[in-house]
C-alpha positions as CSV (number, residue, x, y, z in Angstrom):
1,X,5.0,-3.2,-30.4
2,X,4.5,-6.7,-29.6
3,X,2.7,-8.6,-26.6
4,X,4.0,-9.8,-23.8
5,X,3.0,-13.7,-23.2
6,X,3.1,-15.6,-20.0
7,X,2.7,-19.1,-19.7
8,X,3.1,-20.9,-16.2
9,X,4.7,-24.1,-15.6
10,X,2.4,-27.4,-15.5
11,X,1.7,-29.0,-12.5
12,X,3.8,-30.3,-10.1
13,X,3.6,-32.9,-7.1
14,X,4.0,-29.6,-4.9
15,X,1.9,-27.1,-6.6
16,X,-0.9,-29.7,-6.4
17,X,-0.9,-30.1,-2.6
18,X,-0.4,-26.3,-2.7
19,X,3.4,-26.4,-1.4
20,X,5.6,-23.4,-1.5
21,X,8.1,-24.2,-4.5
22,X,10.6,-22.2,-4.6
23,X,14.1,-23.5,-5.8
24,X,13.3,-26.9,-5.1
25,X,13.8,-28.0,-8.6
26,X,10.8,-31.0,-9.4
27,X,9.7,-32.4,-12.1
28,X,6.4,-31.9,-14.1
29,X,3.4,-34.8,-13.6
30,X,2.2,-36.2,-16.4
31,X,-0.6,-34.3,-15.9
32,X,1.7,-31.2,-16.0
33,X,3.1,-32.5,-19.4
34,X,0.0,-32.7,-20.5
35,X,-0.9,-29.2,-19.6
36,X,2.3,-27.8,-21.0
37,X,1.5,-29.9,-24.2
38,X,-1.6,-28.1,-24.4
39,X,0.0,-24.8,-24.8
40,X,1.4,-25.8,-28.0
41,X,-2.1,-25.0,-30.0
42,X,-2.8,-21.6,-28.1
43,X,1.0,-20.6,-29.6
44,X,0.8,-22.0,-33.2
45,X,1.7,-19.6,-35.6
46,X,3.0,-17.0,-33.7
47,X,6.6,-16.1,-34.0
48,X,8.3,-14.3,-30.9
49,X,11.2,-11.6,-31.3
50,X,12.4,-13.6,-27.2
51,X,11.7,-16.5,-25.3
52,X,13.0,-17.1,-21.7
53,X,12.6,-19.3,-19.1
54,X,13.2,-19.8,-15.7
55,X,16.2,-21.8,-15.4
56,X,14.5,-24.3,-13.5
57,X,13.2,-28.1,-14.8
58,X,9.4,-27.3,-14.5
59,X,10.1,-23.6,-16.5
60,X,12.0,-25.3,-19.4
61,X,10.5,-28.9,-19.7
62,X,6.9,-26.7,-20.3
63,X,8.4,-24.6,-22.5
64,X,10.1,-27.7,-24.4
65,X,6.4,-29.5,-24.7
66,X,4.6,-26.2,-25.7
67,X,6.7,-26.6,-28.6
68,X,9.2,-23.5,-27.8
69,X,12.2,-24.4,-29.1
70,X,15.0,-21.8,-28.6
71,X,14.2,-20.7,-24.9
72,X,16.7,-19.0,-23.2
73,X,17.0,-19.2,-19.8
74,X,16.7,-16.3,-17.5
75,X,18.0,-16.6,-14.2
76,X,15.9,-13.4,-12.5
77,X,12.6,-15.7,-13.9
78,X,13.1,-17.9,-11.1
79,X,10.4,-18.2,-8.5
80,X,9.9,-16.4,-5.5
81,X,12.5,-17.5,-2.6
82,X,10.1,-19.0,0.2
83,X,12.7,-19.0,3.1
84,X,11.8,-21.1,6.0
85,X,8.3,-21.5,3.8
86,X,9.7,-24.0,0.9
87,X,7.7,-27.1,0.5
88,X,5.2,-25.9,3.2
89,X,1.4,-25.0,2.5
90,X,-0.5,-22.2,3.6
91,X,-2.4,-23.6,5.6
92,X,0.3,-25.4,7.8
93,X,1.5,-21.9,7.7
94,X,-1.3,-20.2,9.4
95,X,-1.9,-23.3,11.4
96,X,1.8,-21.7,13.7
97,X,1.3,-17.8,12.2
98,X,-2.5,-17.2,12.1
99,X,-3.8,-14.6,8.9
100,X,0.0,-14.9,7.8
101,X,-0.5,-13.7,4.1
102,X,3.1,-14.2,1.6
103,X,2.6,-10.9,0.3
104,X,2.4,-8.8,3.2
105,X,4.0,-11.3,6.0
106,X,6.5,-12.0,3.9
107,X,8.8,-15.4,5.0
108,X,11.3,-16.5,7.3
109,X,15.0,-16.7,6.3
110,X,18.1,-18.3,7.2
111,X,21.3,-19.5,6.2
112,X,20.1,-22.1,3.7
113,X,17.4,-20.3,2.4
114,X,17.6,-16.6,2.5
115,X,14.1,-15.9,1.2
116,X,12.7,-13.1,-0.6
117,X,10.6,-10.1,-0.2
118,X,7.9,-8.9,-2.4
119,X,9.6,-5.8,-3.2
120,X,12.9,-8.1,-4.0
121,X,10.8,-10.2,-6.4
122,X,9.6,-6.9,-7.9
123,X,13.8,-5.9,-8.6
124,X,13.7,-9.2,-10.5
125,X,10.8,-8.5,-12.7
126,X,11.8,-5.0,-13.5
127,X,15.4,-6.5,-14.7
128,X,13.2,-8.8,-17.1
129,X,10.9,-6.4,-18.2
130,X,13.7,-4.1,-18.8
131,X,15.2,-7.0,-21.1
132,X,12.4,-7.6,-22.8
133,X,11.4,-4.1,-23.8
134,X,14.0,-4.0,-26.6
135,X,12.0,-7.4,-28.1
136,X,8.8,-6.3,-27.8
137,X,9.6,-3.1,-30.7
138,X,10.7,-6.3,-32.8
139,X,7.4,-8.6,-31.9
140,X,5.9,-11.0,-29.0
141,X,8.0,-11.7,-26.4
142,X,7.6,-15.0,-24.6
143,X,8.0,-16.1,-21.0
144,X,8.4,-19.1,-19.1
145,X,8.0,-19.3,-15.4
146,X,6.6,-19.4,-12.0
147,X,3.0,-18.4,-10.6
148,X,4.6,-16.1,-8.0
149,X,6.8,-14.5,-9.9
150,X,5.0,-14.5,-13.3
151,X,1.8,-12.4,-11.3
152,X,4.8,-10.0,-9.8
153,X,6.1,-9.4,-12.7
154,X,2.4,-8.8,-14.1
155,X,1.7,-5.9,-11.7
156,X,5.3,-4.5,-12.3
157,X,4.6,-4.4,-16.3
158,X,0.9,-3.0,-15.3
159,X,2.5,-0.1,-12.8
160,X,1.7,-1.2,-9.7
161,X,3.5,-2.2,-6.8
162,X,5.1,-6.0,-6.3
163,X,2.4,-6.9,-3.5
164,X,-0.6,-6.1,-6.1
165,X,0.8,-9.5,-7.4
166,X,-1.7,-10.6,-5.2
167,X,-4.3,-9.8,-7.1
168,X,-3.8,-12.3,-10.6
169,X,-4.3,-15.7,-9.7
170,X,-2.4,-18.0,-11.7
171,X,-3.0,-21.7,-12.4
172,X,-0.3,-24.2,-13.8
173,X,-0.1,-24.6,-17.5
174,X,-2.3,-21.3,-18.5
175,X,-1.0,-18.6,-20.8
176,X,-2.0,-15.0,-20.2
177,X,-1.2,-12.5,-22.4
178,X,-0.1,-8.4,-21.9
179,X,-1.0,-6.0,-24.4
180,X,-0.7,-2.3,-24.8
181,X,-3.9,0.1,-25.6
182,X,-3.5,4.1,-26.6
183,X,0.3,2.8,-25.4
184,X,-0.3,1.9,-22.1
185,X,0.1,-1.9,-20.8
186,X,-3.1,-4.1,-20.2
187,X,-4.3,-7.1,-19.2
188,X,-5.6,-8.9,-22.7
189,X,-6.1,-12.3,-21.7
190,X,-5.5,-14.6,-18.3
191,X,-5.2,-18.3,-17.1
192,X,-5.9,-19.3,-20.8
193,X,-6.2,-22.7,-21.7
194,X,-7.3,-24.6,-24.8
């Protein structure tokens, strides 16, 4: 059985004011390529059964510099749908909703942006995790992504609820890697970087 890999976008003009990106599809900085270029070392050598990636341009241009050619893109890697909360920061947040907290609080929707709960995020990782099982018997499995959704999808493939997401920070351009021991997933590594 092989190990599940997770390696988060680089930065991005919004995850480095600490914006809520969502959907809104932007572009890596340079300092993001750099990050994602960094990767490429910490993957040499290793030969993956699978590799997805979110759909969107900060997903696959990471995955393209980390040298990962062949990436599919999987549309449930996408990150968590912020609602009313895209492009916004926390702290603006609480500045209107005092102790407002993503994981609990969840986010406003609407019309143009319907937003996501936790538990909905969690569906999404369980569809990828089921994908991916098949790939693991074959070898690593590689993904792509979001920090949201990549530390959702961590607590899914750990058994514990969506919200425990919570509980993995995640930086941009860091791999972490899931493992089994005595056939149970663990955490091996997190927020890796060269």
């Amino acid at each position: 059985m092989g190990d599940l890999l997770l390696a988060r976008h680089g930065e991005t003009e919004w995850s480095r004011a600490g914006r809520h990106t969502g959907g809104t599809d932007l572009p890596l900085t340079p300092g993001g390529e750099d990050q994602a270029r960094s990767l490429a070392p910490l993957l040499a050598g290793r030969a993956f059964a699978l590799v997805l990636t979110s759909p969107l341009l900060r997903a696959r241009r990471t995955a393209e510099l980390a040298g990962l050619a062949g990436a599919v893109p999987e549309p449930d890697l996408r990150e968590w749908d912020y609602g009313g909360y895209e492009g916004v920061t926390t702290a603006d947040i609480r500045r209107a909703r005092p102790g407002w907290d993503l994981w609990t609080d969840g986010v406003p929707s609407g019309p143009e942006f319907p937003g996501e709960s936790a538990a909905q995020v969690g569906e999404r990782a369980d569809r990828v995790l089921s994908r991916v099982v098949g790939a693991l018997d074959a070898g690593d499995v590689m993904l792509v992504a979001h920090g949201h959704l990549l530390r959702v999808l961590t607590a899914r493939r750990l058994g514990l609820p969506p919200a425990d997401g919570r509980l993995f920070r995640l930086e941009t351009g860091t791999l972490s890697r899931l493992s089994l021991e005595h056939g149970s997933p663990v955490l091996a590594e997190w927020n890796t970087r060269p």
